[in-house]
mmCIF file of the N, C-alpha and C atoms, coordinates in Angstrom:
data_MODEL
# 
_entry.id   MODEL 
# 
loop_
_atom_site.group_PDB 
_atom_site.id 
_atom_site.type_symbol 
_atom_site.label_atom_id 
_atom_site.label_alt_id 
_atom_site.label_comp_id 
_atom_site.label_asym_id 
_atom_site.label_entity_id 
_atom_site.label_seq_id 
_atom_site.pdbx_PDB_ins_code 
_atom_site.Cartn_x 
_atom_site.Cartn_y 
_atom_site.Cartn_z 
_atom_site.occupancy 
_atom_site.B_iso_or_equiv 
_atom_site.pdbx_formal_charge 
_atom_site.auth_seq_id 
_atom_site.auth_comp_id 
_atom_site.auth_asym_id 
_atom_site.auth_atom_id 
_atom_site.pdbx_PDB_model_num 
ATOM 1   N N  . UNK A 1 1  ? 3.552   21.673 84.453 1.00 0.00 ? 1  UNK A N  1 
ATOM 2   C CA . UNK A 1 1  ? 3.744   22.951 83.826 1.00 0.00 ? 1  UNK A CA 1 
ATOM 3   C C  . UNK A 1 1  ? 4.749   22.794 82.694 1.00 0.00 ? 1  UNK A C  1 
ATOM 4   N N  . UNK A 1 2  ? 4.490   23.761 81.571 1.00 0.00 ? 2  UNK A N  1 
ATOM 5   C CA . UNK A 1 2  ? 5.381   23.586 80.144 1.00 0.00 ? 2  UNK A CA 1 
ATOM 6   C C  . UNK A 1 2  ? 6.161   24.500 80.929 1.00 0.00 ? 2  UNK A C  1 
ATOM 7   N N  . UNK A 1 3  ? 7.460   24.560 80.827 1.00 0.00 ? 3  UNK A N  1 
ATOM 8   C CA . UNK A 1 3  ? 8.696   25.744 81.011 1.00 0.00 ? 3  UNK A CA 1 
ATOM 9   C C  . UNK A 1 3  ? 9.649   25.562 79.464 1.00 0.00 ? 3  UNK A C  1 
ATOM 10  N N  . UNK A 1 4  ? 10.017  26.891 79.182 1.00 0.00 ? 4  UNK A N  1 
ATOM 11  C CA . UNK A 1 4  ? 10.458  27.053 77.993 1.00 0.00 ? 4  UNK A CA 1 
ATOM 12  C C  . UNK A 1 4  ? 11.729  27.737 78.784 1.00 0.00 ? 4  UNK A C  1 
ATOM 13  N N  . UNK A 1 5  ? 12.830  27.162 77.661 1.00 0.00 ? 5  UNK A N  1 
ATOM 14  C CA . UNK A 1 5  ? 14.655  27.418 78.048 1.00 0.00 ? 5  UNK A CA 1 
ATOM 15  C C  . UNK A 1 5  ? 15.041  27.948 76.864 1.00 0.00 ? 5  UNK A C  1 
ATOM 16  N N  . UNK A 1 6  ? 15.675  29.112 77.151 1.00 0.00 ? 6  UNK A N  1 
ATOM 17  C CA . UNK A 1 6  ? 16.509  29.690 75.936 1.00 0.00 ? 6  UNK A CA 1 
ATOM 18  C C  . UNK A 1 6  ? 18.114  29.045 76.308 1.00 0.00 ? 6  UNK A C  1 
ATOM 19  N N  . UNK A 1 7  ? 19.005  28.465 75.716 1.00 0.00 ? 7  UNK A N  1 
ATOM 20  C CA . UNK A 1 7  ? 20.253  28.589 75.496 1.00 0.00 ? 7  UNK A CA 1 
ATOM 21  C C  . UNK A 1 7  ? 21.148  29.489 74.440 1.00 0.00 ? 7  UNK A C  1 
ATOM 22  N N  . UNK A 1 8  ? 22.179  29.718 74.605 1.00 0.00 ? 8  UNK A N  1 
ATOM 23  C CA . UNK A 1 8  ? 23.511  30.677 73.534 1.00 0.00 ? 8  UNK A CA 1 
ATOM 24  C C  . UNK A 1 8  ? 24.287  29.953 74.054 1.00 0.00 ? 8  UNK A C  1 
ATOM 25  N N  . UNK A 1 9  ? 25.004  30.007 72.602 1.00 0.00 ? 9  UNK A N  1 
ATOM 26  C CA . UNK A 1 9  ? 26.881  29.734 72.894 1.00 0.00 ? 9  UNK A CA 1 
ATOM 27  C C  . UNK A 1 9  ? 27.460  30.994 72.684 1.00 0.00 ? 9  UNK A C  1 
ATOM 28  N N  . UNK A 1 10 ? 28.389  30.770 73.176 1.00 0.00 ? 10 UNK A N  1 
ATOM 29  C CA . UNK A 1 10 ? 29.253  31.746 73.749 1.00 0.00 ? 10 UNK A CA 1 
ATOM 30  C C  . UNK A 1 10 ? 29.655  33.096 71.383 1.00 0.00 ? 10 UNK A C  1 
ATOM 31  N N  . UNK A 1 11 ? 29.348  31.557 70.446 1.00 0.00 ? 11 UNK A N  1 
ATOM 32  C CA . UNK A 1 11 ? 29.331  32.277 69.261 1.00 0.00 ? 11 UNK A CA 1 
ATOM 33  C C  . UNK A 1 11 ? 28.011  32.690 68.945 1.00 0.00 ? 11 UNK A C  1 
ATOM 34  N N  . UNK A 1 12 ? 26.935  33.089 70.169 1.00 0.00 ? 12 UNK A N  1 
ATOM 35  C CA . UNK A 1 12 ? 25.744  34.023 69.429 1.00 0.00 ? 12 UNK A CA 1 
ATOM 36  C C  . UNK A 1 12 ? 24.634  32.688 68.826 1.00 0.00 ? 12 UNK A C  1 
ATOM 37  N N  . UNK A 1 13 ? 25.137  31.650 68.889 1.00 0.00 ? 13 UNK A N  1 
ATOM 38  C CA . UNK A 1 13 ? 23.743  30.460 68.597 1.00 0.00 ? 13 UNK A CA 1 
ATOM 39  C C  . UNK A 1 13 ? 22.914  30.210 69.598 1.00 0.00 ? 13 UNK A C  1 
ATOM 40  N N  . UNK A 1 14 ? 21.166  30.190 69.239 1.00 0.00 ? 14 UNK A N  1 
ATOM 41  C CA . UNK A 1 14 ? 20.353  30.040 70.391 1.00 0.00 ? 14 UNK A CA 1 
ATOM 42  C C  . UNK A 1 14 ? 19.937  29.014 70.251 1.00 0.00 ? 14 UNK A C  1 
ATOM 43  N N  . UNK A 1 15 ? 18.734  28.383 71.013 1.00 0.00 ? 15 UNK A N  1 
ATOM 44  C CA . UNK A 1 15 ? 17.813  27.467 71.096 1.00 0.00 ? 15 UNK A CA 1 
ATOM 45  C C  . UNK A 1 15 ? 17.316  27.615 72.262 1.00 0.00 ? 15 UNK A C  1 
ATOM 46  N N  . UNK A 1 16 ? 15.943  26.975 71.560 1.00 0.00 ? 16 UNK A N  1 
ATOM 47  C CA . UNK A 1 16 ? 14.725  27.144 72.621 1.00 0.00 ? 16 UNK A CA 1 
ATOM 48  C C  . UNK A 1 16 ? 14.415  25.396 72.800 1.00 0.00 ? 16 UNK A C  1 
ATOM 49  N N  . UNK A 1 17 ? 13.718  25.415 73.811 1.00 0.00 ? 17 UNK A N  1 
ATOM 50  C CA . UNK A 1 17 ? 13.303  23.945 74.218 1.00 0.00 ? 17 UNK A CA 1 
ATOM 51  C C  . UNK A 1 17 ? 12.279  23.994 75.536 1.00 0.00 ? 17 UNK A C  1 
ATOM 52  N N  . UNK A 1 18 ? 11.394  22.969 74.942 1.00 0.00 ? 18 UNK A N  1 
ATOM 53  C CA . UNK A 1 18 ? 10.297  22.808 76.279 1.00 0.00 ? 18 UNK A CA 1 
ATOM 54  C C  . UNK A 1 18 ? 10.382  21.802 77.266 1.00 0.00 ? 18 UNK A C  1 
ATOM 55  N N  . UNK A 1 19 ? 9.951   21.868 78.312 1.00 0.00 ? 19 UNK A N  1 
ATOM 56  C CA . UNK A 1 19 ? 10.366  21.471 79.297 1.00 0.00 ? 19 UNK A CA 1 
ATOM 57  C C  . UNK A 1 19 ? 9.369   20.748 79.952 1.00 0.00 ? 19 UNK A C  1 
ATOM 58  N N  . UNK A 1 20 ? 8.382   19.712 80.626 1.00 0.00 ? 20 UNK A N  1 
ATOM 59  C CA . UNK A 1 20 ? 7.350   19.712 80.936 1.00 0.00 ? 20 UNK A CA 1 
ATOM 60  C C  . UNK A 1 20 ? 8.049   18.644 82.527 1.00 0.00 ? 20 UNK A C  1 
ATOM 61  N N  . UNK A 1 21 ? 7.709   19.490 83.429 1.00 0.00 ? 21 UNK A N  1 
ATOM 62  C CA . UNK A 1 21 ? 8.334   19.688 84.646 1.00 0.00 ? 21 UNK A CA 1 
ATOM 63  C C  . UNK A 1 21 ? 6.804   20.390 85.653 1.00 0.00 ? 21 UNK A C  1 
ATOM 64  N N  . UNK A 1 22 ? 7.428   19.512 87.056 1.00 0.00 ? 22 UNK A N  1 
ATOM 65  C CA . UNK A 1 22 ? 6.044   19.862 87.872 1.00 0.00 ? 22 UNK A CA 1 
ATOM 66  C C  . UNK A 1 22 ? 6.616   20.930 89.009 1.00 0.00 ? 22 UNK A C  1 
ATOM 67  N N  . UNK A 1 23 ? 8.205   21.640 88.689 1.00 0.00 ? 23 UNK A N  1 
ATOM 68  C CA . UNK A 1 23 ? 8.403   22.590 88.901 1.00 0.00 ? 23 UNK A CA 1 
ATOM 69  C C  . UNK A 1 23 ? 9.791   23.659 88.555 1.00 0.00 ? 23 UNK A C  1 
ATOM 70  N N  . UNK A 1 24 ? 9.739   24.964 88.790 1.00 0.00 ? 24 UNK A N  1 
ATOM 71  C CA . UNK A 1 24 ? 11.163  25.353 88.411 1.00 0.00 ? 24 UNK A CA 1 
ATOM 72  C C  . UNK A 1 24 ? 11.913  24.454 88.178 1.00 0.00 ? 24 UNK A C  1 
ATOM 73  N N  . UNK A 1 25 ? 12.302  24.290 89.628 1.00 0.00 ? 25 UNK A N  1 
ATOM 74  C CA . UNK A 1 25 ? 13.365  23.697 90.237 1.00 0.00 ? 25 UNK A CA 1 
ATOM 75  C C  . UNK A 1 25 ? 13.526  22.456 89.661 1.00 0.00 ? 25 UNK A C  1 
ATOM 76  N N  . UNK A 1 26 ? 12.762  21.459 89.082 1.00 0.00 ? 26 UNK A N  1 
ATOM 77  C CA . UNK A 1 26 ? 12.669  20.108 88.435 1.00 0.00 ? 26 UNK A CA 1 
ATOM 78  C C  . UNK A 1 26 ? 13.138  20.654 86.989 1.00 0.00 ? 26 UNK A C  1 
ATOM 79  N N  . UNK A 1 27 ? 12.677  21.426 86.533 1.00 0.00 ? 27 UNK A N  1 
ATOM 80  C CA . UNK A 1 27 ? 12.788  22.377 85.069 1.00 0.00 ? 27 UNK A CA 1 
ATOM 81  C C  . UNK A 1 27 ? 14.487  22.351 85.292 1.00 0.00 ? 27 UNK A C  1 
ATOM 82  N N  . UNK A 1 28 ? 15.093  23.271 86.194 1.00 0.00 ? 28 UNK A N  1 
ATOM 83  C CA . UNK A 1 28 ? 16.615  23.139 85.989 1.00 0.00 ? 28 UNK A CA 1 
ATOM 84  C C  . UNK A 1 28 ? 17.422  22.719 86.136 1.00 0.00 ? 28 UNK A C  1 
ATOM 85  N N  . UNK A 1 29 ? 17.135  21.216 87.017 1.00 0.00 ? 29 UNK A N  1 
ATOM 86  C CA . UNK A 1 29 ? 18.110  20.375 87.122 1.00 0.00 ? 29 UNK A CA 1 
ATOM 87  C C  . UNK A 1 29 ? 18.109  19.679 85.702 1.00 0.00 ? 29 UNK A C  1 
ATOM 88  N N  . UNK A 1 30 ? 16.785  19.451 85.243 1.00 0.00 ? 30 UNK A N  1 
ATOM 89  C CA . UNK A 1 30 ? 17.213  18.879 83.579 1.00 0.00 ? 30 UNK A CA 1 
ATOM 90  C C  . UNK A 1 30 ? 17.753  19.378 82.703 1.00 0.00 ? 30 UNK A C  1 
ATOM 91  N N  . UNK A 1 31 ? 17.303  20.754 82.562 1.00 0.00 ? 31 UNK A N  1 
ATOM 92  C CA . UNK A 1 31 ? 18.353  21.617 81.647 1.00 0.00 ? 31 UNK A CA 1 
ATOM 93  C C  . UNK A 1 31 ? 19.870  21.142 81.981 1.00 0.00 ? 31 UNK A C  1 
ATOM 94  N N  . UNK A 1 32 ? 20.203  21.313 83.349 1.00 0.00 ? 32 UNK A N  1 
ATOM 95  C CA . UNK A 1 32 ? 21.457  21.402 83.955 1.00 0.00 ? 32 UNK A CA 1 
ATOM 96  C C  . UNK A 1 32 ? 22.418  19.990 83.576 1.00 0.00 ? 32 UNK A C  1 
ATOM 97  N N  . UNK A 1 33 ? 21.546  19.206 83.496 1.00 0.00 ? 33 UNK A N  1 
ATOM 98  C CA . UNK A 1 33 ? 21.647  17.965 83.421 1.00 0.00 ? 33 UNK A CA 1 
ATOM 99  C C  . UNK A 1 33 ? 21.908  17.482 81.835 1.00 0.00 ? 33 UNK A C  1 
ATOM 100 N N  . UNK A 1 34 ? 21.116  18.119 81.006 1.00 0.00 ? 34 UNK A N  1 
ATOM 101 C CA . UNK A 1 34 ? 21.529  18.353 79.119 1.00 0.00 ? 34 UNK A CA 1 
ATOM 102 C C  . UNK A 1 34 ? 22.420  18.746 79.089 1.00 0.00 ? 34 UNK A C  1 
ATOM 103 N N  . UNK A 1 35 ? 22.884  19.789 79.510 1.00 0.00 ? 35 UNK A N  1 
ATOM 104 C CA . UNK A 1 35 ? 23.600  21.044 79.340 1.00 0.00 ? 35 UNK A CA 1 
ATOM 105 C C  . UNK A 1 35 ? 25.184  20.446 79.342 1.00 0.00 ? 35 UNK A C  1 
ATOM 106 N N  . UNK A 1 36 ? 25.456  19.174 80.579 1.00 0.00 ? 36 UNK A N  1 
ATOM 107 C CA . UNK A 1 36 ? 26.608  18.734 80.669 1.00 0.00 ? 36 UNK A CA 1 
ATOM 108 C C  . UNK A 1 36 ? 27.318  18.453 79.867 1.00 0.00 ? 36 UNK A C  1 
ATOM 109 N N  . UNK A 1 37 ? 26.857  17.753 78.576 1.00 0.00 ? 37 UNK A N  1 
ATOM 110 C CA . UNK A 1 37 ? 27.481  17.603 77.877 1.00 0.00 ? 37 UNK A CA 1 
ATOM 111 C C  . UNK A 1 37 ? 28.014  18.731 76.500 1.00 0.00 ? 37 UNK A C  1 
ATOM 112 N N  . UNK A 1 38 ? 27.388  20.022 76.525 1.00 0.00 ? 38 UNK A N  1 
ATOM 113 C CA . UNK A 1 38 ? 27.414  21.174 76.228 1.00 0.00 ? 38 UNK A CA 1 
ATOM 114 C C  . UNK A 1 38 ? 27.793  22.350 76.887 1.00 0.00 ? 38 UNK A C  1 
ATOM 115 N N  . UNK A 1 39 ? 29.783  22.633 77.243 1.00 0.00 ? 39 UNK A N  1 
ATOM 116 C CA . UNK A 1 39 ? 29.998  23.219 77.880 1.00 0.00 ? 39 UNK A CA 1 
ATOM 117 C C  . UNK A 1 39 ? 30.144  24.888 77.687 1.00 0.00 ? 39 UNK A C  1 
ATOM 118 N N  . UNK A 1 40 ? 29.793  24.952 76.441 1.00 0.00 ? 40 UNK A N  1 
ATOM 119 C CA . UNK A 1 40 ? 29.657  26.323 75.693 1.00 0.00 ? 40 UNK A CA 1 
ATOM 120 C C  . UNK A 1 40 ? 28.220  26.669 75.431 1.00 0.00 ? 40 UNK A C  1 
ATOM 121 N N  . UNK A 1 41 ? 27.719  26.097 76.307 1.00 0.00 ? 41 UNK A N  1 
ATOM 122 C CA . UNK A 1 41 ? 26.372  26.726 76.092 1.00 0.00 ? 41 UNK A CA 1 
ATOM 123 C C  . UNK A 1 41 ? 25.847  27.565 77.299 1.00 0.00 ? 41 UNK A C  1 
ATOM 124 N N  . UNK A 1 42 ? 25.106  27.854 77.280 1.00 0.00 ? 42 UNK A N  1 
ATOM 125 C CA . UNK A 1 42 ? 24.668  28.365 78.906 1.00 0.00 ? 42 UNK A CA 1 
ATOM 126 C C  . UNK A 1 42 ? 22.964  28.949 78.798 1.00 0.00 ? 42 UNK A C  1 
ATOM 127 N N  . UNK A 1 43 ? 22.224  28.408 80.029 1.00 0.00 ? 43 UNK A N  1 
ATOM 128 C CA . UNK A 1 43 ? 20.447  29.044 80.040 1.00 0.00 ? 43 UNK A CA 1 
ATOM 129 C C  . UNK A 1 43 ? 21.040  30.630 79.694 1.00 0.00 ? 43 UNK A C  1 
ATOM 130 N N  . UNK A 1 44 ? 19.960  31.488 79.134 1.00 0.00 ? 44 UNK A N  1 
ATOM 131 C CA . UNK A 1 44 ? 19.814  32.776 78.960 1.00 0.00 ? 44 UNK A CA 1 
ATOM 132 C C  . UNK A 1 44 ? 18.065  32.838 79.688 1.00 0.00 ? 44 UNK A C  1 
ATOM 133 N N  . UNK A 1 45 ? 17.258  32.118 79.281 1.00 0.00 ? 45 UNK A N  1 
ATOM 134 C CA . UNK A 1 45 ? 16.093  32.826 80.051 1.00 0.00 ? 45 UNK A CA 1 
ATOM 135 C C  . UNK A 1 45 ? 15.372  31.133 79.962 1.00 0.00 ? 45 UNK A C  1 
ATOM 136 N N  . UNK A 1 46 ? 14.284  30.941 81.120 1.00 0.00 ? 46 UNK A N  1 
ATOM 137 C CA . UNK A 1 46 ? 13.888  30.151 81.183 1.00 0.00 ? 46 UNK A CA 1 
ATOM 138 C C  . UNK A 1 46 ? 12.070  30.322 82.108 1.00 0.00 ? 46 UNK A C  1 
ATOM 139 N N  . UNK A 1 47 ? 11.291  30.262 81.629 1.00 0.00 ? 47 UNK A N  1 
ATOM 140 C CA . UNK A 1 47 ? 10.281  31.139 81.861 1.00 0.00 ? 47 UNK A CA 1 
ATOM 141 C C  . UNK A 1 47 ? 8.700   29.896 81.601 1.00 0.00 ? 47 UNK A C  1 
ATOM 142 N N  . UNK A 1 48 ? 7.441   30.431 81.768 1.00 0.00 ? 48 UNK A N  1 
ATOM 143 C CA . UNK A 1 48 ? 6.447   29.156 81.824 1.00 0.00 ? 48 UNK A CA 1 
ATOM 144 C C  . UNK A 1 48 ? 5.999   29.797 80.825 1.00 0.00 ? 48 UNK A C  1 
ATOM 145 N N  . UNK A 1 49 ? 5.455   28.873 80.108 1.00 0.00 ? 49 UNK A N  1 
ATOM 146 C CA . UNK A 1 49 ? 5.032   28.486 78.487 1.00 0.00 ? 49 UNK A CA 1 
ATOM 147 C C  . UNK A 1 49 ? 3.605   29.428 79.085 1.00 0.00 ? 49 UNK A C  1 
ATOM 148 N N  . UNK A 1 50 ? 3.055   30.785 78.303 1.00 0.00 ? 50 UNK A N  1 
ATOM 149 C CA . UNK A 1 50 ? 1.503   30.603 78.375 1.00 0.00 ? 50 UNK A CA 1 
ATOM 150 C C  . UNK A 1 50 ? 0.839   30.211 77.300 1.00 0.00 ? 50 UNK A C  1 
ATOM 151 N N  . UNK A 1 51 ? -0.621  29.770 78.152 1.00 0.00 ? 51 UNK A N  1 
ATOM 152 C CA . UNK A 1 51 ? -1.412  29.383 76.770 1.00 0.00 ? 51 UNK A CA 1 
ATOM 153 C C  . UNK A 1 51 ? -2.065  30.368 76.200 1.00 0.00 ? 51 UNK A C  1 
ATOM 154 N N  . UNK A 1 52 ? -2.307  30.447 74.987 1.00 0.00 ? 52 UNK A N  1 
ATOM 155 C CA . UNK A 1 52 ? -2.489  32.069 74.496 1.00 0.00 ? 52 UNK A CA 1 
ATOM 156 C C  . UNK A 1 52 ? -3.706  31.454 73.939 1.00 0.00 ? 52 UNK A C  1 
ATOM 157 N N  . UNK A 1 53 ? -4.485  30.027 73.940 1.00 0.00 ? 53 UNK A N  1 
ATOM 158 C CA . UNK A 1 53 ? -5.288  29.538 73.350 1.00 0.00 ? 53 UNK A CA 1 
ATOM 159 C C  . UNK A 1 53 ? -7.087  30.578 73.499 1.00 0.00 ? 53 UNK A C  1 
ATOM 160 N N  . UNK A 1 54 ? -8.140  29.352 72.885 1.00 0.00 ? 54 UNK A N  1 
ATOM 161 C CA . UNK A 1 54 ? -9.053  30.466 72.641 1.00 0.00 ? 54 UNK A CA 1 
ATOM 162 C C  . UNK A 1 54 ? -9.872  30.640 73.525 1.00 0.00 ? 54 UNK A C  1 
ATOM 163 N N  . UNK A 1 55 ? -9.635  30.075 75.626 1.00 0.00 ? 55 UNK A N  1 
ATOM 164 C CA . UNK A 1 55 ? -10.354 29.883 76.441 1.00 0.00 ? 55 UNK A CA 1 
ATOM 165 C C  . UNK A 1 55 ? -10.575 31.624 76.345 1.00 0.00 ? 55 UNK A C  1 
ATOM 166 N N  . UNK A 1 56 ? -11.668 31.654 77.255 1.00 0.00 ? 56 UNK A N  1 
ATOM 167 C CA . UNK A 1 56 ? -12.271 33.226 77.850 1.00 0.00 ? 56 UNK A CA 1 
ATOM 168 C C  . UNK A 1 56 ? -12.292 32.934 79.318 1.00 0.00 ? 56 UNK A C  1 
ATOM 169 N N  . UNK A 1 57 ? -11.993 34.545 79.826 1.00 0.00 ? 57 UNK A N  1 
ATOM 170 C CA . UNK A 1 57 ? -12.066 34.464 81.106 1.00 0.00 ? 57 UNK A CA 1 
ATOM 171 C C  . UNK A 1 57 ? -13.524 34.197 81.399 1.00 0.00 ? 57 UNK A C  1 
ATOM 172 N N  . UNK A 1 58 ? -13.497 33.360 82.453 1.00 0.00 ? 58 UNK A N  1 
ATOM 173 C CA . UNK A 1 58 ? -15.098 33.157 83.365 1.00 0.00 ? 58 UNK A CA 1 
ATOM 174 C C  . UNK A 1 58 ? -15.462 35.008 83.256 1.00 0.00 ? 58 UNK A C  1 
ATOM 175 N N  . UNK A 1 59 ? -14.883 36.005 84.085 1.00 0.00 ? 59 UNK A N  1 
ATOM 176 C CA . UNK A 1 59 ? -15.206 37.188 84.513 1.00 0.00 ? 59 UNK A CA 1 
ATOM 177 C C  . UNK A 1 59 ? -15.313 38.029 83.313 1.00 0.00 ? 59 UNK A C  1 
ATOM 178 N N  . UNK A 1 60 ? -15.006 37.684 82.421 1.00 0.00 ? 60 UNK A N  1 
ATOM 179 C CA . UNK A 1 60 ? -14.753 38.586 81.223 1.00 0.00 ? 60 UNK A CA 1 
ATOM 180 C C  . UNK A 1 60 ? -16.495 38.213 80.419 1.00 0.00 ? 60 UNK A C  1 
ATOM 181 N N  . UNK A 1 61 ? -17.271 39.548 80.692 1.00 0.00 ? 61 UNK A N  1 
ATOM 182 C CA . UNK A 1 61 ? -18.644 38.762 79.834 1.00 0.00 ? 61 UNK A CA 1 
ATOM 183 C C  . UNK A 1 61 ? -18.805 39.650 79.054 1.00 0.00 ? 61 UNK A C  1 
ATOM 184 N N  . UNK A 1 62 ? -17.886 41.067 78.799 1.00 0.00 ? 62 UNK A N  1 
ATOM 185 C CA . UNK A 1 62 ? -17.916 41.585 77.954 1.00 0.00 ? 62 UNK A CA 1 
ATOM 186 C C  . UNK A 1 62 ? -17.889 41.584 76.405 1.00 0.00 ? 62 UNK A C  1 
ATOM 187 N N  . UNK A 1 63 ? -18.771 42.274 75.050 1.00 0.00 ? 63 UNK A N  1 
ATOM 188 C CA . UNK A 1 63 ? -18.418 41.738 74.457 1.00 0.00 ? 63 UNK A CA 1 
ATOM 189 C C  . UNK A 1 63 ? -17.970 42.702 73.246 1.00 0.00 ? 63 UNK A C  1 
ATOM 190 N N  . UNK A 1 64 ? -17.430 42.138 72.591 1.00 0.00 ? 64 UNK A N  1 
ATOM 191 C CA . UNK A 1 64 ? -16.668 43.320 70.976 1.00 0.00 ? 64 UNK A CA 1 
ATOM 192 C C  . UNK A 1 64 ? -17.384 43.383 70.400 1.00 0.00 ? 64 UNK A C  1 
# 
C-alpha cells in the first residue's frame, strides 16, 4: 500500500512524502524513524494514497 505523510515545523513548513509500506504500522515506524533526525518537525496527517486512475467499477454499467 502507498501511504502519504504530511509533516510541519513548528514555523508553518510542510511536506508531503510517500510511503510504500505493507502496513500502517510499518508506514510509522519509518516516518518515525526519518523524523529522528528532524526534531521540529512532527506527522500532521498520514492517510492511503487513492488511485483516482481511469479503472471502472465492475458494478458500475451505467452510462453518461
Amino acid at each position: 500500500m502507498i501511504f502519504v505523510v504530511e509533516i510541519a515545523s513548528r514555523a508553518g513548513i510542510r511536506a508531503y512524502k510517500e510511503y510504500d509500506a505493507p502496513s500502517l504500522q510499518a508506514a510509522v515506524e519509518a516516518v518515525m524513524r526519518e523524523l529522528r533526525g528532524y526534531p521540529n518537525f512532527r506527522v500532521i496527517d498520514l492517510r492511503i494514497k487513492e488511485d483516482w486512475g481511469f479503472q471502472q467499477d465492475a458494478d458500475a454499467e451505467e452510462e453518461w
